[in-house]
C-alpha positions in Angstrom: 10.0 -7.3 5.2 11.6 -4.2 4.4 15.1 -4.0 3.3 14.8 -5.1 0.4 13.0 -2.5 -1.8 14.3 0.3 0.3 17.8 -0.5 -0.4 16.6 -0.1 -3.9 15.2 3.0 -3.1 17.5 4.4 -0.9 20.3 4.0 -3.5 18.4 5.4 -6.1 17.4 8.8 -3.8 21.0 9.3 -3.4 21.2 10.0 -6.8 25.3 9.6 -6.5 25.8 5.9 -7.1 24.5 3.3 -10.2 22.1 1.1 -10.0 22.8 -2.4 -10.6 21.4 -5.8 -9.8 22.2 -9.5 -10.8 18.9 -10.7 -12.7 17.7 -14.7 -11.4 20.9 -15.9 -10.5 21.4 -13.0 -7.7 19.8 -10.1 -6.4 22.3 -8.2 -4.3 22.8 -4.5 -5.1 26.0 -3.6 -6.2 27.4 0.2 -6.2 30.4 1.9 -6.1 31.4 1.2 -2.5 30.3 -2.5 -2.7 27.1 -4.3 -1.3 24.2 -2.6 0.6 24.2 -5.1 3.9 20.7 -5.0 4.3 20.2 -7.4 0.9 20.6 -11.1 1.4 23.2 -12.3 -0.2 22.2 -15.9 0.3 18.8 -14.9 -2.1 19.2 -15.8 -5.3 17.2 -17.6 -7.6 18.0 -21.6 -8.0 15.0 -23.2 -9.2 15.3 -25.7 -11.3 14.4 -24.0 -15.1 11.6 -26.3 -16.1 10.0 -26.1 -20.3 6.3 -25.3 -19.2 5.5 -26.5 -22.8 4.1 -22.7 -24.3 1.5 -22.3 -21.1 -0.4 -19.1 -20.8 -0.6 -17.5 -17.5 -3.9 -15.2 -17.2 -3.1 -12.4 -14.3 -6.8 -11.1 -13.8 -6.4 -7.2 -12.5 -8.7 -4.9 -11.7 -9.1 -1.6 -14.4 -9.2 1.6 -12.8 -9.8 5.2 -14.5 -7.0 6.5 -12.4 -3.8 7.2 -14.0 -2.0 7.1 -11.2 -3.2 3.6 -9.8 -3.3 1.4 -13.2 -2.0 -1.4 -13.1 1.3 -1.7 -15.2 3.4 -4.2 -13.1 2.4 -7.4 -15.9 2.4 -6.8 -19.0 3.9 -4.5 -21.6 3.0 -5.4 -25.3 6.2 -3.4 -26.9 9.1 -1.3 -25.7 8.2 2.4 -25.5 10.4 4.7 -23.7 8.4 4.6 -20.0 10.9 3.1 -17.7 8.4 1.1 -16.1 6.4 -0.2 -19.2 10.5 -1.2 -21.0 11.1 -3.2 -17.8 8.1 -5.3 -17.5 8.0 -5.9 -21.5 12.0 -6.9 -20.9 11.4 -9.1 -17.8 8.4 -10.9 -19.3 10.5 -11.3 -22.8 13.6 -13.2 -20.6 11.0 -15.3 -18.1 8.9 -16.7 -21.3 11.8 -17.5 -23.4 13.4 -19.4 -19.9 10.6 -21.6 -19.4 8.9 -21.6 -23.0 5.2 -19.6 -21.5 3.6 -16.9 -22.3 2.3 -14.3 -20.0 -1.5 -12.8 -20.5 -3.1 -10.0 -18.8 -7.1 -9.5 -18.5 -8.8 -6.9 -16.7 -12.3 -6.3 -15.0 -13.4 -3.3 -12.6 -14.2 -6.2 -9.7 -11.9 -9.2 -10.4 -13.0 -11.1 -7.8 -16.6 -10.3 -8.3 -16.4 -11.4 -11.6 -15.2 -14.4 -10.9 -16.5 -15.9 -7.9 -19.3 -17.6 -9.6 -16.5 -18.8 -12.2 -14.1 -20.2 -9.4 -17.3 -21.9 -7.4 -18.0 -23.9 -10.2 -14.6 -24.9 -10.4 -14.0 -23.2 -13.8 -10.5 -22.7 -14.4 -9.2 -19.4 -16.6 -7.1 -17.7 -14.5 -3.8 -18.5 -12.6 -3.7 -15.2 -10.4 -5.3 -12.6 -9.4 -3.9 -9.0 -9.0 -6.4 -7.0 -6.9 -7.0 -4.6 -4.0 -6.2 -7.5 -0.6 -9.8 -5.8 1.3 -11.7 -7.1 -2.5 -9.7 -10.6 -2.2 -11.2 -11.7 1.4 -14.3 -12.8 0.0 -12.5 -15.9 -2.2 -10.3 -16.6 0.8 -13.8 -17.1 3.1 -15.3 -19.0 0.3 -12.0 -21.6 -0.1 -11.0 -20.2 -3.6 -7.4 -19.4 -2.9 -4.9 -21.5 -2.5 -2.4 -21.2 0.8 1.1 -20.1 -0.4 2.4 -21.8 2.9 1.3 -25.2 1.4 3.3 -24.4 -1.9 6.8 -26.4 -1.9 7.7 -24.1 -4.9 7.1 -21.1 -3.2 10.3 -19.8 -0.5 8.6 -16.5 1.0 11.7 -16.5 3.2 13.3 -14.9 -0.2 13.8 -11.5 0.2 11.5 -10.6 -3.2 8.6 -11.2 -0.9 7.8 -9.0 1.3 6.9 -10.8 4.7 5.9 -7.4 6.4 2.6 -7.1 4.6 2.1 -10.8 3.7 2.3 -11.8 7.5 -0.1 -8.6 8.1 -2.4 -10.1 5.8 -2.1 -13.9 7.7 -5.0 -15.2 9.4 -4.8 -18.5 11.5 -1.4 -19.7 9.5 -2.9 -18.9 6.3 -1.0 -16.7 3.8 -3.4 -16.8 0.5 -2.2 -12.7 -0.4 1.7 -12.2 -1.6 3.1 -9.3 -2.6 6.6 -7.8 -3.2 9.5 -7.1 -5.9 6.5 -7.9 -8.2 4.1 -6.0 -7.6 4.2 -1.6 -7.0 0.6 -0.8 -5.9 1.8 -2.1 -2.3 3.6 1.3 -1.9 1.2 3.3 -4.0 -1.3 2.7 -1.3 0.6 3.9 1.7 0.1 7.2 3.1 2.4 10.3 3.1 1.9 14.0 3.4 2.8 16.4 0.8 3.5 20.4 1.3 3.5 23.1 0.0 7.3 24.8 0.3 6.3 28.4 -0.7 3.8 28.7 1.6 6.0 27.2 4.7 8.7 29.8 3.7 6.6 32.6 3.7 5.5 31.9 6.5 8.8 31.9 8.3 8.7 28.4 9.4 11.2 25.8 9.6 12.2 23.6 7.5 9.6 20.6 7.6 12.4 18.8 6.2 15.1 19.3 9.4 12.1 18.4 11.7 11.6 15.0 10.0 15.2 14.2 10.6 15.7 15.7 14.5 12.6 13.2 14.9 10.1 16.3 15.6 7.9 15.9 13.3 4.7 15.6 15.4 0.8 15.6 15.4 1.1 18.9 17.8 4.0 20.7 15.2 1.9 19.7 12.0 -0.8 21.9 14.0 1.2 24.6 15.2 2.1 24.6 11.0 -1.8 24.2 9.8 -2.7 27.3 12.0 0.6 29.4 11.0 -0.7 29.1 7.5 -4.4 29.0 6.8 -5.7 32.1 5.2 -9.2 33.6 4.2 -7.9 34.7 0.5 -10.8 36.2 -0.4 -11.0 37.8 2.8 -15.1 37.6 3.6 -14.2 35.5 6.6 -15.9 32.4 5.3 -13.3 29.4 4.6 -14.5 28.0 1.1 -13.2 25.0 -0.5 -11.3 26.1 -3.6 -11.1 29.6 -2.6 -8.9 29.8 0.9 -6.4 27.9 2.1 -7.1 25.5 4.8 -4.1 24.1 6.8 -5.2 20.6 6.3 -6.6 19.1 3.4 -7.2 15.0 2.7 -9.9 12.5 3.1 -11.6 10.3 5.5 -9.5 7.8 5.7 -7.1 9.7 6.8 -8.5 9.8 10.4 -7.4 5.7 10.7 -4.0 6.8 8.6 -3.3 9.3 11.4 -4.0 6.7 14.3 -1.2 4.0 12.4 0.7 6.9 12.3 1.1 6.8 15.7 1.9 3.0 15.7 -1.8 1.7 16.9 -3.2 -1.1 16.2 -7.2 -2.3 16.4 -6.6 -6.0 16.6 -3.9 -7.9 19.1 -2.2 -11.2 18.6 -1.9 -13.1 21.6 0.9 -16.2 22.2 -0.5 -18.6 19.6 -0.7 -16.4 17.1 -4.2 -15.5 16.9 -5.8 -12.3 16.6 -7.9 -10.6 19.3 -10.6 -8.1 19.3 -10.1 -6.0 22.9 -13.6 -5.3 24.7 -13.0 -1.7 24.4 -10.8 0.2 22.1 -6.7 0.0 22.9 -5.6 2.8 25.7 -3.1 4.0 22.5 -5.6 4.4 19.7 -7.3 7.1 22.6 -4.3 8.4 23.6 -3.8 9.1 19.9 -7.5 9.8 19.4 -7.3 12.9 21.4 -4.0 14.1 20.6 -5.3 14.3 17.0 -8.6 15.9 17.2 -7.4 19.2 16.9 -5.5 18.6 13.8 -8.6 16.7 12.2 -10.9 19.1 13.2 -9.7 22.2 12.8 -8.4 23.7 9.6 -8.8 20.3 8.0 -11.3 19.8 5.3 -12.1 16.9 3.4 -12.2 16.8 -0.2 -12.4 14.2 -3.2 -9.0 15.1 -4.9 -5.5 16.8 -5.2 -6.7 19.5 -7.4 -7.0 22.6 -4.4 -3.9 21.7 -3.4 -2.3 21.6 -6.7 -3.8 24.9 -6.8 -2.4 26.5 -4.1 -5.2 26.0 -1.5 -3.8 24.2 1.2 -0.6 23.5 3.4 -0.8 20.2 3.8 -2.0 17.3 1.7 -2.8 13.6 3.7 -3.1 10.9 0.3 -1.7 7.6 -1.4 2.1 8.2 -2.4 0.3 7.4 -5.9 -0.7 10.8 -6.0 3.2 12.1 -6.1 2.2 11.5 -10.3 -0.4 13.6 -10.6 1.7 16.4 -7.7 4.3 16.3 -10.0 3.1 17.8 -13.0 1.5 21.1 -12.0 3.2 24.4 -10.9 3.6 25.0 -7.6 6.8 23.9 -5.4 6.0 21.1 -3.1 7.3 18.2 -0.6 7.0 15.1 0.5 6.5 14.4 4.1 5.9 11.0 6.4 3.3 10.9 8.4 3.7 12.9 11.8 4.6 10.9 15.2 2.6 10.8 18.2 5.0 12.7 19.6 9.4 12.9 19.7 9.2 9.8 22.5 7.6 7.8 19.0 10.8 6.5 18.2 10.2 5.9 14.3 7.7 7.1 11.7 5.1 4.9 10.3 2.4 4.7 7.7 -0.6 2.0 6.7 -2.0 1.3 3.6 -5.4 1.7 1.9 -6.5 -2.3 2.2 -8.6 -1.4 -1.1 -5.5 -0.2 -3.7 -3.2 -2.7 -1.7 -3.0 -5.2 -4.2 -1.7 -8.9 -3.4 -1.5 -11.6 -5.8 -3.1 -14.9 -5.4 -3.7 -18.0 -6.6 -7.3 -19.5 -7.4 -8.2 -22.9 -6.3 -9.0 -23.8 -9.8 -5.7 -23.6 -11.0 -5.6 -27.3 -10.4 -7.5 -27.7 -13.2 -4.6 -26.6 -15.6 -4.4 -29.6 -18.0 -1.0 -29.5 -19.1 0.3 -29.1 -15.1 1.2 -33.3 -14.8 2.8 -32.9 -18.0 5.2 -30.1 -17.3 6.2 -32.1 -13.9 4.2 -30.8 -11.7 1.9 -32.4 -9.2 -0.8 -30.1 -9.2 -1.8 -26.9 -11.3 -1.5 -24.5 -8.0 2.1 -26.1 -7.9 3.3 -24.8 -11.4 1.5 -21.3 -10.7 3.4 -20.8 -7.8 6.6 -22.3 -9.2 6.4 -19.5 -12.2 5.3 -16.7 -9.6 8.3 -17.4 -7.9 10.5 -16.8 -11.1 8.1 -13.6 -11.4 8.8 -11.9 -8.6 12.6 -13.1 -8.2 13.2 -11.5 -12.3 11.6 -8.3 -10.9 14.0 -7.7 -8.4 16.4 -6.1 -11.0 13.7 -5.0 -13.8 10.3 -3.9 -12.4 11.4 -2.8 -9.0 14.5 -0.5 -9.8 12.5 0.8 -12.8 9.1 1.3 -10.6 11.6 3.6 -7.9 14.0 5.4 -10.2 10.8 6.6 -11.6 9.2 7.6 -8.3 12.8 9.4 -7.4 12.7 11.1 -10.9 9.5 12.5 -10.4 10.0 13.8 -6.9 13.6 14.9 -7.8 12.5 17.4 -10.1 11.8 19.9 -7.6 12.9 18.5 -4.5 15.6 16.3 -4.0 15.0 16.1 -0.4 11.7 14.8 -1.0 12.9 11.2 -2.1 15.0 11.2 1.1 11.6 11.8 3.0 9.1 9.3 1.0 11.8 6.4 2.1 11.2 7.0 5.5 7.2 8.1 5.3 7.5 4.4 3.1 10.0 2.4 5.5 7.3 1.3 8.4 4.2 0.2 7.4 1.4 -0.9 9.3 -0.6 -3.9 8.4 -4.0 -4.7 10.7 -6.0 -7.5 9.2 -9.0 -6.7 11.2 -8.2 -2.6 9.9 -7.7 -4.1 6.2 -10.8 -6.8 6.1 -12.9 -4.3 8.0 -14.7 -6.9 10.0 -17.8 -5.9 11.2 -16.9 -2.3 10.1 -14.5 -1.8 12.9 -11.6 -1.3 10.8 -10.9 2.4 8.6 -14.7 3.1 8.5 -14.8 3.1 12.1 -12.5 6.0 12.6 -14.4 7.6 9.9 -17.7 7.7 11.3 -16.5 8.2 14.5 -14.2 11.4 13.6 -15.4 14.5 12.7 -16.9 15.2 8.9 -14.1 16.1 7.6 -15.2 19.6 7.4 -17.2 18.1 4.2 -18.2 21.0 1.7 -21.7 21.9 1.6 -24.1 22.5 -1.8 -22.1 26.0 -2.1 -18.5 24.6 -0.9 -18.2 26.0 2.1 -16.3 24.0 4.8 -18.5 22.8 7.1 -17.3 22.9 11.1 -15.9 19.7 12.2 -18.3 17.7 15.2 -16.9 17.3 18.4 -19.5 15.2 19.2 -19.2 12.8 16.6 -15.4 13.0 17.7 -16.0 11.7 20.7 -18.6 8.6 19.8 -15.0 6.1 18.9 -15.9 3.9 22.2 -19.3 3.4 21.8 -19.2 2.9 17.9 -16.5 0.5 18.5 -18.4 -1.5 21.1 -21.6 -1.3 19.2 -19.7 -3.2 16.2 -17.8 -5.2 18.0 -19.7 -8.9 18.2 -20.2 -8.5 14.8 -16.6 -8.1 14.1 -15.9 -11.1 16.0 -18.6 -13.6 14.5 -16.9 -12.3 10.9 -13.5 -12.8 11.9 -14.6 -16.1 13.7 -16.3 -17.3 10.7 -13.7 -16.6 8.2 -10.7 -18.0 10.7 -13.5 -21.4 10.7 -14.1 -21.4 6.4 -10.0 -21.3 5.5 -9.2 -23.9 8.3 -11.6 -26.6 6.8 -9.9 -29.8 5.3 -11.3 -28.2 2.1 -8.6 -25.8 1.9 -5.6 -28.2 2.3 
């Protein structure tokens, strides 16, 4: 699902109309000209309002050191100004004086690490669990989370879910990851490409901008725009990291980013429903494959973080949309881009997600071991914890999600307005492949890792290292080489969730 947050977004870019949402009892945007269609009027929040009798709800999330990708969607302990940080605290202040809870947040670098021993034992501490989807997989394949489809609180038909990604992360019927109006690190992990503006104008180039919108943004013109604008700076006609300016610069994972980009997919679903591993890689992931080597090989280099290209040394910049906070506060003039089509038959743009800082919420199985759940009128404890997640993500339809995007748009808006009108598309089709996101058998992103070129890695001194056309060329035989074991993984994890022991 996708109209939902970027009608939120797209009427906050415009930066012409208020904002304005009915809280629990109706979630349709409202502006000067009337209602956005694309929100479903019929959505509103009619739960029953139940006294939960002063429960504590634990959300286990993972800490991070980066800024940019902490966390800050549950709790708030006071009002302070961020626009983010006053809607959570106000959102959690209505919810626990509604149904008489509290809400509690812990943290641990590996969540489900830390707790797997915990949940096996049938320990229970925590209702949900907020944490990169990739991390989560290993509770699902050891029956630990509980099946949102089982849940008669739960309506993911609602538009505060977001049934794109949750059906993306659906194996054999069973939906254990949710995400949504309640949660932002969804969009944080999705790819886009930032620019740098004074280097495209002094370069005499058009407008990245009007080629997004005439749909001719490609692979071949972000080339043609790499090559117009690489330079030796220091003019000794070696290209150092940190020093020249490469067209290109990103990370590994942006080899698999580029190949969604294209609309590709590793994994097929045939008429049941069920995924499917092809004997040989898809004739569109090679048809994308080769259209892209020259951009990922030439003038690209990897490197570890934003800073050369906040410092000037490099056209373009492949990363999370998270990084559009850290962009933001240095010097020079930039913009945001989506990632480029195949080509102008590619009818739409599209982006994928890093399966790691894609975080879902679930539910633990030993949630059912809440003692006061029976007493608050509820059958079991996974019952009540996805009754209150409900309210949770319906509330943060007019709190957490107009705060998360007005704050997005503020920072882009700064120096380019046009920018938010580009991170809505680069954000409006994402593409979710399970076998891509659980990397079964290493045949999802780390495939097209090792099978790409280095990256044009910097050596001990920092100079760029050539890209390898041989290693370019090994995506066929490294994906055949992994792919039983892909298989027996995604065989055996389809087998553990569809035991009785998950009902």
């Amino acid at each position: 699902m996708k109209g939902k947050k970027l009608a939120v977004f797209l009427l906050a870019l415009l930066m012409i109309l208020p904002l304005a949402l009915a809280g629990c009892s109706g979630n349709s945007v409202q502006t000067e000209t009337g209602t956005k269609s694309d929100v479903n009027q019929n959505d509103v929040y009619d739960a029953e309002i139940k006294d939960l009798g002063g429960h504590e709800f634990y959300f286990l999330t993972r800490s991070t050191p980066h800024p940019h990708l902490q966390v800050n969607e549950i709790f708030a302990e006071e009002l302070n100004g961020d626009r983010v940080n006053d809607a959570v605290y106000q959102r959690n202040s209505d919810l626990e004086q509604t149904f008489n809870c509290k809400i509690v947040q812990d943290t641990n670098p590996d969540p489900a690490k830390a707790v797997k021993e915990q949940l096996i034992a049938g320990e229970y501490q925590y209702d949900y669990i907020y944490a990169g989807v990739a991390h989560l997989r290993t509770l699902a394949s050891s029956n630990l989370l509980v099946d949102f489809n089982s849940l008669d609180n739960v309506h993911l038909e609602k538009s505060w879910w977001d049934m794109n990604a949750i059906q993306g992360f659906t194996i054999a019927g069973k939906s254990f990851y949710v995400t949504g109006a309640g949660g932002t690190m969804d969009e944080r992990a999705s790819w886009a490409i930032y620019f740098n503006k004074d280097v495209i104008e002094r370069a005499d180039l058009e407008s990245p901008y009007n080629l997004v919108r005439e749909g001719k943004w490609t692979v071949d013109k972000m080339y043609e725009y790499m090559m117009a604008t690489k330079e030796d700076l220091d003019g000794d006609g070696v290209y150092t990291i940190g020093k020249d300016r490469f067209g290109y610069i990103g990370e590994p994972l942006n080899n698999w980013m580029h190949v969604a980009a294209c609309n590709c997919r590793v994994s097929r679903f045939n008429e049941d429903g069920e995924i499917e591993l092809p004997a040989t890689v898809n004739k569109d992931i090679m048809t994308a494959w080769a259209a892209l080597k020259p951009l990922l090989t030439s003038e690209y280099r990897n490197v570890t973080d934003s800073g050369a290209f906040s410092s000037g040394k490099g056209t373009f910049y492949g990363c999370l949309s998270a990084v559009i906070f850290n962009i933001s506060k240095n010097d020079i003039t930039w913009g945001v881009l989506p990632m480029p089509k195949l080509n102008e038959e590619q009818e739409e743009y599209w982006t994928s997600i890093n399966g790691g800082w894609c975080y879902c919420y679930v539910i633990p199985t030993t949630t059912d071991q809440a003692p006061d759940a029976e007493a608050n009128g509820f059958a079991s404890g996974r019952e009540q914890a996805g009754y209150f997640l409900e309210a949770f993500f319906a509330k943060s339809v007019d709190t957490l999600e107009v705060a998360f995007y007005e704050q997005v748009v503020k920072f882009q808006v700064v120096k380019d307005s046009q920018s938010a009108e580009m991170m809505e598309i680069a954000l409006k089709n994402k593409v979710y492949d399970p076998v891509v996101i659980f990397n079964f058998g290493q045949i999802g992103s780390s495939l097209f890792s090792a099978a790409g070129s280095d990256g044009g890695r910097a050596d001990g001194k920092g100079t760029a290292v050539k890209g390898s056309d041989v290693n370019y060329d090994t995506l066929v035989s490294l994906y055949e080489s992994r792919l039983s074991a892909a298989r027996k993984q995604l065989q055996k994890y389809v087998d553990y969730i569809s035991t009785d022991e998950q009902a």
